[in-house]
C-alpha positions in Angstrom: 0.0 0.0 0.0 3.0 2.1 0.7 4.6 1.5 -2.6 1.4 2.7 -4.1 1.3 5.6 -2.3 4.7 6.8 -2.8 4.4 6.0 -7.1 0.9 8.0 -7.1 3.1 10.8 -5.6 6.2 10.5 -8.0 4.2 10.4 -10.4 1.6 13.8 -9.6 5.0 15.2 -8.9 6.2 14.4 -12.8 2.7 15.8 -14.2 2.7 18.8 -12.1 6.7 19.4 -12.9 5.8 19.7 -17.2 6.2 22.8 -18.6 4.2 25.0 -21.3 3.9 22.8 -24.5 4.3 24.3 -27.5 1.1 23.5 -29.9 2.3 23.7 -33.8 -1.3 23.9 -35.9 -1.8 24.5 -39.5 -4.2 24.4 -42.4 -5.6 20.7 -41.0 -6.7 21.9 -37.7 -9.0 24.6 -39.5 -12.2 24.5 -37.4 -10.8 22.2 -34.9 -11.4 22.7 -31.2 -8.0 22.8 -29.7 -7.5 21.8 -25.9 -4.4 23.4 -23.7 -3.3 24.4 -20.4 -2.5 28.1 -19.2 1.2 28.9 -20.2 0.9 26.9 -23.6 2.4 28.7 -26.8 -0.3 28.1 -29.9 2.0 28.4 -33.3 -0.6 28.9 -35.9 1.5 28.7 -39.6 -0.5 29.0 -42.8 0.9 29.2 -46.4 0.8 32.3 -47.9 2.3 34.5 -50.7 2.3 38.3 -50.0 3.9 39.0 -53.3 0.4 38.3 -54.9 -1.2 40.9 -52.5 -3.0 38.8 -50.5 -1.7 38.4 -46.6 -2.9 36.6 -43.4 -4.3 39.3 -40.7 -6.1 38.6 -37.3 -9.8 38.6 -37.9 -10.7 39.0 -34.3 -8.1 39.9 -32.3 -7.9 37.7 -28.9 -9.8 39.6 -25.6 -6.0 38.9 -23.3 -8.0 36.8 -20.9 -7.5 33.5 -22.5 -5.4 34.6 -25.3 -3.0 36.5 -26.5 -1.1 37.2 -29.6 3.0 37.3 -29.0 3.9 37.8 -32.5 3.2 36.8 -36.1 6.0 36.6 -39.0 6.4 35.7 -42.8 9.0 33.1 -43.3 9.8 32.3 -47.0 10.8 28.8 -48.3 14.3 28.3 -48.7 15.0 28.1 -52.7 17.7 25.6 -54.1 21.1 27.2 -54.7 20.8 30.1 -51.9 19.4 32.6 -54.5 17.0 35.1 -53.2 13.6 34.9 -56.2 11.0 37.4 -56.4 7.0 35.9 -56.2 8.5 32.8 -53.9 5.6 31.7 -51.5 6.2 30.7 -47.6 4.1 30.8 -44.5 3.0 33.2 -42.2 3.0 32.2 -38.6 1.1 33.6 -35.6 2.5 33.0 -32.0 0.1 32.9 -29.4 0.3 32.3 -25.3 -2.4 30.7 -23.5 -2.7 33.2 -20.4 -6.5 32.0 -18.8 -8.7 29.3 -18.7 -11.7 29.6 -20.7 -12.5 29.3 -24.2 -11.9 31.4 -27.2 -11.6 31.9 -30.7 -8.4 32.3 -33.0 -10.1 34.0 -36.5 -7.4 34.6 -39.2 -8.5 35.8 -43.2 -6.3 35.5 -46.1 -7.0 39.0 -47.8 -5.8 41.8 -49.9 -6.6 44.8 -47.1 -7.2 47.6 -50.2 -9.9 45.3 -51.2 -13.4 45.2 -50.3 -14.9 41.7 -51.1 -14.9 38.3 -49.7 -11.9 36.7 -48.4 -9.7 34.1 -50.1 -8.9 32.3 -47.7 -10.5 31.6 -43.5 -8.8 29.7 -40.5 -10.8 29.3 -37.5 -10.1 27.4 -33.9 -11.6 27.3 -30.5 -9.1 27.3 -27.6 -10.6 25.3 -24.7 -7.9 26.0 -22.0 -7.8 24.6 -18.5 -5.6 26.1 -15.7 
């Protein structure tokens, strides 16, 4: 009974002692409900090509309860032979930190912003976080 005791302890000791996971989601987990803990990073990363015009953008921006948004960046593909192309596609990524339980949305468009019309492109998630 002792033993048992003293594993069930090492072992809420090991679960308690994890860190922040980093959660990498992409085109797939479009309309997905995605389940994390308070301190998890989201990295949202999406393909894109800003040379056409068109750009990822927050759709609704996170309230900071739940959510928030660290950062966001475009990251081209690497081309064969080093040489820097005009037009070459990549992906934009969007960094965000779990800071509250709760749920919340993450809303990204794939837009030209000068242009009034539809969008090209829509990436949705709900973030069901627990402390």
């Amino acid at each position: 009974m002792l033993r048992h005791v003293a594993l069930a302890s090492v072992l809420a000791l090991l679960l308690c002692s994890c860190g922040p996971d980093v959660i990498q989601l992409s085109e797939v987990d479009n309309g997905k409900t995605i389940t994390c803990r308070k301190g998890d990073q989201l990295v949202v990363t999406l393909p894109a090509n800003p040379t056409t015009g068109y750009i990822w953008q927050t759709y609704r921006p996170p309230s900071g309860e739940h959510l928030v948004l660290t950062r966001s960046a475009f990251n081209e593909i690497p081309q064969t032979g080093g040489r820097k192309m005009v037009g070459i596609p990549g992906t934009y990524s969007f960094y965000y930190t779990v800071t509250g339980a709760g749920k919340e949305g993450i809303s990204l468009v794939y837009s030209r912003t000068w242009e009034n019309k539809a969008p090209a492109g829509r990436f949705e998630i709900l973030v069901d976080a627990a402390e």
